[in-house]
C-alpha positions in Angstrom: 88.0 132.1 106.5 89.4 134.6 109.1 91.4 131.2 110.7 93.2 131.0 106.9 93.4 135.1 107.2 95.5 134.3 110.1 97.7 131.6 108.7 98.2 133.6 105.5 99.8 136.2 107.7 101.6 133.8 110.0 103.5 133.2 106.6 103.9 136.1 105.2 105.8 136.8 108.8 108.2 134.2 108.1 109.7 136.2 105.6 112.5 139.1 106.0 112.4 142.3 104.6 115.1 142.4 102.6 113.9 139.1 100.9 110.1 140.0 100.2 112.0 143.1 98.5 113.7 140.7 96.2 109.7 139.3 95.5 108.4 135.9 96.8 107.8 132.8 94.7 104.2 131.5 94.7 102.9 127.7 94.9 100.1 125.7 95.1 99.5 122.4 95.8 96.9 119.1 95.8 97.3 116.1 97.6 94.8 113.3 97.5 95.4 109.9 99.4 93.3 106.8 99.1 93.7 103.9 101.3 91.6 100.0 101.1 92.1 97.8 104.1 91.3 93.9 104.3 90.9 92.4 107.3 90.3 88.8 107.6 90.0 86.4 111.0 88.3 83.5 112.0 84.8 86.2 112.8 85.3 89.1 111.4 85.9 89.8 107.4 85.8 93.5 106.9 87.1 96.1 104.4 88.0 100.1 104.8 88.2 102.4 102.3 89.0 106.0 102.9 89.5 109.3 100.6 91.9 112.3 102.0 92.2 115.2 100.0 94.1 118.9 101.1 94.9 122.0 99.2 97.7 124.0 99.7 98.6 127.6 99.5 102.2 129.1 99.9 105.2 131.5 99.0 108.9 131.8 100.0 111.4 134.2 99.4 115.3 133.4 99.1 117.7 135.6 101.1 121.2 136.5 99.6 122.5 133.2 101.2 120.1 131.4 99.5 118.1 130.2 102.2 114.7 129.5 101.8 111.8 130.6 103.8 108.2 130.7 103.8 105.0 129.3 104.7 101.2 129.3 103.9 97.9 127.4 104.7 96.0 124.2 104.0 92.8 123.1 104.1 90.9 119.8 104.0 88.4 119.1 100.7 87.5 115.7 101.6 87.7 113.6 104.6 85.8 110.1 104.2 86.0 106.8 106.2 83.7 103.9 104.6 83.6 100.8 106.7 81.8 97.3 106.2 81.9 93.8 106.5 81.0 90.9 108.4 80.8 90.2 112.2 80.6 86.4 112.5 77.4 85.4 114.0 76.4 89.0 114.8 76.0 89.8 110.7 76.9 92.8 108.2 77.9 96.5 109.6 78.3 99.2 107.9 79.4 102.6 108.5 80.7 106.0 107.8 82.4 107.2 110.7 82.5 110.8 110.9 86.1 112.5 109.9 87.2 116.1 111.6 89.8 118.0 110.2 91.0 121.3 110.4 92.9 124.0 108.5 96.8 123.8 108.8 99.7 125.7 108.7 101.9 125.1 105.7 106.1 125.7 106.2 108.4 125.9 103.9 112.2 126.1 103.8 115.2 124.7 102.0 118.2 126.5 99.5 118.8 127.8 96.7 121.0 126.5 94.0 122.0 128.2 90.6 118.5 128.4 88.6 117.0 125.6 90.8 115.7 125.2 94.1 115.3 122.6 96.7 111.9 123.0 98.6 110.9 121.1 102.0 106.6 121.8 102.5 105.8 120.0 105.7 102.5 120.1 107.0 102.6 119.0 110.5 99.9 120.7 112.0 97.6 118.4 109.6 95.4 116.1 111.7 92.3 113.7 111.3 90.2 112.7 114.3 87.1 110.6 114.5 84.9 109.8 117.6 84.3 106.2 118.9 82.0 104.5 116.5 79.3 101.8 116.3 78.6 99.7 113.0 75.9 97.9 114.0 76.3 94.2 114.5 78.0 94.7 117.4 80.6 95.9 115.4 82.3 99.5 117.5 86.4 101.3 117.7 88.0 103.9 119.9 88.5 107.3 118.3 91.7 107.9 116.6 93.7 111.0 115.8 95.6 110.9 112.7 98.2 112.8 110.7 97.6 110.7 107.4 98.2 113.4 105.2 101.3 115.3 106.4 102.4 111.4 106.6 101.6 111.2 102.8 103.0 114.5 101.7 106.6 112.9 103.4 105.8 109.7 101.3 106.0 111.1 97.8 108.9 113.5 98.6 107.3 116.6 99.8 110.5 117.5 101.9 112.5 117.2 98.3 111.2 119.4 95.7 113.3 120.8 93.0 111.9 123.5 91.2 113.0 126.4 88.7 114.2 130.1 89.8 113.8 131.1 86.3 110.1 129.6 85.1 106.9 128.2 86.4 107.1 124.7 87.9 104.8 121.8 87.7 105.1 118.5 88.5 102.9 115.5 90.3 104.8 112.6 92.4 102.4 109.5 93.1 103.3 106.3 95.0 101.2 102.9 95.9 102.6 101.6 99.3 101.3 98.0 100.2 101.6 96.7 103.8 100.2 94.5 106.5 99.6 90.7 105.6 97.1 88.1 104.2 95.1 88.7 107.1 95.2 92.3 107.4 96.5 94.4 104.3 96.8 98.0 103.3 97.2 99.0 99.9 97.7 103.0 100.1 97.8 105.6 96.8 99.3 109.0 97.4 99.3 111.7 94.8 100.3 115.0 95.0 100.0 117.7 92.3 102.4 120.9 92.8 102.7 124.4 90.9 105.3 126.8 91.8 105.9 130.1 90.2 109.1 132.4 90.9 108.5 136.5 90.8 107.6 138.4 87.8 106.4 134.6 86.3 102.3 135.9 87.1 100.5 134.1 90.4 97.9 132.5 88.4 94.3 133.6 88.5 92.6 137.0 87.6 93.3 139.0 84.9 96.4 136.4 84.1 100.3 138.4 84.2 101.0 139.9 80.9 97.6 141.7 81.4 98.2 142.9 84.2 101.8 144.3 83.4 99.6 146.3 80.6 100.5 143.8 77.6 97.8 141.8 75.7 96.4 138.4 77.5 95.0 135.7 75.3 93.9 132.5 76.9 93.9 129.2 75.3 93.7 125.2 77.1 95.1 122.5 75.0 96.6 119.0 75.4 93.8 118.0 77.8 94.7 114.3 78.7 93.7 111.9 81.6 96.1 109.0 83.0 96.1 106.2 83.6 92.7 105.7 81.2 91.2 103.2 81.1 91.0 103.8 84.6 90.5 101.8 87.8 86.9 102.7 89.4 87.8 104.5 93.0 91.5 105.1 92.5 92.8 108.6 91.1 92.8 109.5 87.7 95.3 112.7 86.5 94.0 115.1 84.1 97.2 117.0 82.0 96.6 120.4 80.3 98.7 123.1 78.9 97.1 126.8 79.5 99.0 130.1 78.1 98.3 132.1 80.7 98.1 131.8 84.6 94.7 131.1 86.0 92.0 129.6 87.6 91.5 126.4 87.1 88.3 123.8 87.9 88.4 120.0 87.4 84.7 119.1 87.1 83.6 115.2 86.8 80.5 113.7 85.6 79.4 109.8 84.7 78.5 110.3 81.3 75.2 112.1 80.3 75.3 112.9 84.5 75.5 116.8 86.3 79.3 117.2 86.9 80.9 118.4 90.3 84.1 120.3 90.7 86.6 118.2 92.7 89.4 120.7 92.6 90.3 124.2 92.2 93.1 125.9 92.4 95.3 128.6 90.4 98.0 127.4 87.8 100.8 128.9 86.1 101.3 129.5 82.9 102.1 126.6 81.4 101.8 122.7 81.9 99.7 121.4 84.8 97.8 118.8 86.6 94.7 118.5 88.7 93.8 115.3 89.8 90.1 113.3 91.0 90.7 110.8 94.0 87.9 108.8 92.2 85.3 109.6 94.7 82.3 111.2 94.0 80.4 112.4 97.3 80.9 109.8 99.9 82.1 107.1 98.4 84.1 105.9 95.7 83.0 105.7 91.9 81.5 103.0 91.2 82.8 101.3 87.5 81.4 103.2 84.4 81.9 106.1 82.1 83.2 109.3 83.2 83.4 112.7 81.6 86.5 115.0 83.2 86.1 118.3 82.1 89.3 121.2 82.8 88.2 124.5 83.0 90.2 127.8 83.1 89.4 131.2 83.8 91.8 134.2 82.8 92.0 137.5 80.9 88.4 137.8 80.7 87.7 134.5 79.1 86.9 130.9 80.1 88.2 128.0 78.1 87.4 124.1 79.0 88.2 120.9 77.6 86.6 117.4 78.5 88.1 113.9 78.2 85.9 110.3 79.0 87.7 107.7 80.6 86.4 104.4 81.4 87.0 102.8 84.8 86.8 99.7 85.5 
């Protein structure tokens, strides 16, 4: 906590006087990436399957040139590695090689354009590192260090935002890369899920804005909606929702008839948004089944939630 303290205000720094006078926008963001690996040789057939997943919090102000500037912090939710296969005469390994990562700094700049402005978040700082490891069946690697996820917020156009001056922003970007060969291939799914709200808009959270500027809050959560569905068991599924009031909102998942677990949580704008489940539940992906997604927001005093099922196959 005092490590995210310090990043906050490492941010905050970033900006000039003159701008923070003029207020500072406020975001949020989610990024989940999900990789399988196949590798096939004459001895060895084995398959990888890992689950990233970061949240970000930031603000930036816009001086009278229209320059932005800002910055935030991140932090890792989930960092998973599953590996297993088969070793040729030495038989089946299987592992979970443990993951390290660390909170980040978040930057921000770019410039400001009539009502709209064009945002670059990099997260360089972002880094994954495991120790060597041994599978069994004679099965070991090296340690590696890793920046797959400031990689993956380049790979859905993280350094090209556009968002409103005027009005909350929301939007998700996902992309499937495929790489490697038939002996060795990578197929890769990144999503990112962004909310971004200019000054005076309300932060999200709390008591919601119009409450605390003295009017009257009300809180409802409607259009609750999960893509793609039927789903694919393992991959991410995207939950939509409209709430009419910033706040603070939990994506909890559940097979059917099972004890749900929040995934995410962040705050929201007023508005539309998106929270999205990598399709893991604990260690290791979902397996096919039933799955209840349940949205839940908090604000002016009241929680509202709203549950979907989607099948994954």
């Amino acid at each position: 906590m005092a490590l995210l303290l310090a990043l906050s205000a490492w941010g905050l720094a970033l900006a000039p006087a003159d701008a923070l006078a003029g207020g500072l926008w406020k975001g949020t963001a989610e990024g989940i990436r999900v990789d399988h690996g196949q590798l096939q040789s004459d001895e060895v057939t084995s398959s990888s399957v890992d689950n990233y997943q970061v949240e970000l919090s930031f603000f930036f102000s816009v001086n009278g040139h229209g320059e932005v500037s800002g910055g935030g912090s991140g932090y890792y939710t989930d960092a998973h590695w599953h590996l297993f296969g088969v070793n040729g005469k030495e038989g089946s390994f299987d592992c979970e090689p443990p993951v390290s990562a660390e909170a980040f700094k978040v930057e921000v700049s770019g410039h400001r354009s009539g009502h709209e402005a064009l945002l670059t978040l990099a997260i360089s700082d972002a880094t994954e590192t495991n120790e060597d490891y041994d599978c069994g069946a004679n099965y070991t690697g090296f340690a590696t260090t890793t920046h797959l996820m400031s990689e993956s917020l380049e790979v859905v156009g993280g350094n090209q935002l556009h968002v409103s001056t005027t009005a909350p922003t929301s939007l998700t970007l996902q992309k499937t890369v495929d790489s490697g060969d038939a002996e060795d291939s990578h197929v890769d799914t990144h999503i990112w899920s962004f909310s971004v709200t200019p000054p005076g808009s309300g932060s999200g959270g709390g008591q919601g804005s119009d409450e605390a500027a003295g009017g009257s809050c009300s809180l409802s959560l409607t259009h609750v909606l999960a893509a793609p569905s039927p789903g694919h068991a393992g991959e991410p599924i995207a939950v939509s929702f409209h709430v009419s009031a910033p706040a603070n909102a939990s994506l909890l998942v559940a097979p059917v008839g099972g004890t749900p677990s929040t995934v995410v949580a962040r705050k929201v704008p007023k508005g539309p948004n998106e929270l999205v489940w990598g399709g893991w539940l604990g260690t290791l992906p979902a397996p096919a089944g039933r799955y209840q997604l349940t949205v839940q927001a908090k604000a002016c005093g009241r929680t509202r939630s709203q549950s979907v099922t989607v099948n994954a196959t």
